[in-house]
C-alpha positions in Angstrom: 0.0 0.0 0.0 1.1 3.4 -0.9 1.0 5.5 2.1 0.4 9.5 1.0 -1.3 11.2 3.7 0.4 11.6 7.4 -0.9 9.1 10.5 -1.7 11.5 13.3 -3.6 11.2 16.4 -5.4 14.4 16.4 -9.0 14.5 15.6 -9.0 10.2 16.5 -10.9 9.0 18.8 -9.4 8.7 22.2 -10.0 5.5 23.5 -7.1 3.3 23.6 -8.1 0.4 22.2 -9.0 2.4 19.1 -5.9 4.0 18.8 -4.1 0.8 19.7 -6.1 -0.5 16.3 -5.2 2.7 14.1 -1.4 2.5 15.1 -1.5 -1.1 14.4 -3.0 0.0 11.3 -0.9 2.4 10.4 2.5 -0.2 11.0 0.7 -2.8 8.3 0.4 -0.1 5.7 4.2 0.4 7.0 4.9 -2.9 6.1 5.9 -3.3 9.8 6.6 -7.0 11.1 3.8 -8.2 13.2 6.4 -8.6 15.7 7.7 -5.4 15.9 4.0 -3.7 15.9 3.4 -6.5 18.9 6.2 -5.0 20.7 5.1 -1.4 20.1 1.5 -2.2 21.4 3.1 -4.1 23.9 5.4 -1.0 25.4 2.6 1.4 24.9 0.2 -0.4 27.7 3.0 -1.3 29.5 2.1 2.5 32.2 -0.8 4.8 32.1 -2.7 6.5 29.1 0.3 9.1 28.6 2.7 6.8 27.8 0.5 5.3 25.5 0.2 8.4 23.7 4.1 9.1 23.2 4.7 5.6 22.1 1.8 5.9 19.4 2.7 9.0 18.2 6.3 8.4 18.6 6.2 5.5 16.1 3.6 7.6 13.7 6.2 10.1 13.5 8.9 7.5 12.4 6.2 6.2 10.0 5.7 9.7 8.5 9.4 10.3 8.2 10.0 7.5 6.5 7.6 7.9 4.0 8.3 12.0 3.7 4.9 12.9 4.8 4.1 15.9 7.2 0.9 16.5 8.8 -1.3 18.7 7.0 -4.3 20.1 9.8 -6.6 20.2 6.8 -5.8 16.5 6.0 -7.6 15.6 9.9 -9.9 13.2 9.8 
């Protein structure tokens, strides 16, 4: 899959389990291994909810880097 708009968090819904999903989401379209997007999940409910928003959007960020795409606020879903 071609990836051409950013992954943020802003404007998702913020229960955890759904942004667990659209990380996890996200990593597939990455072409992440499902054992590194296990581990990420995995470190991101390892504490509370704020830690489970840096990992997310730490890894989003990587994801958006590596694929030369910046956040665009009109792009929000």
């Amino acid at each position: 899959m071609r990836i051409t708009k950013a992954y943020t968090l802003a404007g998702q819904d913020g229960n955890a389990f759904n942004l667990l999903a659209y990380t996890t989401r996200a990593m597939n379209n990455a072409n992440r291994s499902r054992v590194y997007s296990d581990e990420v999940c995995k470190r991101a409910r390892s504490s509370d909810y704020e830690n489970l928003i840096a990992v997310l959007e730490t890894e989003l960020m990587k994801i958006n880097e590596e694929f030369g795409l910046e956040f665009d606020e009109e792009d929000d879903d």
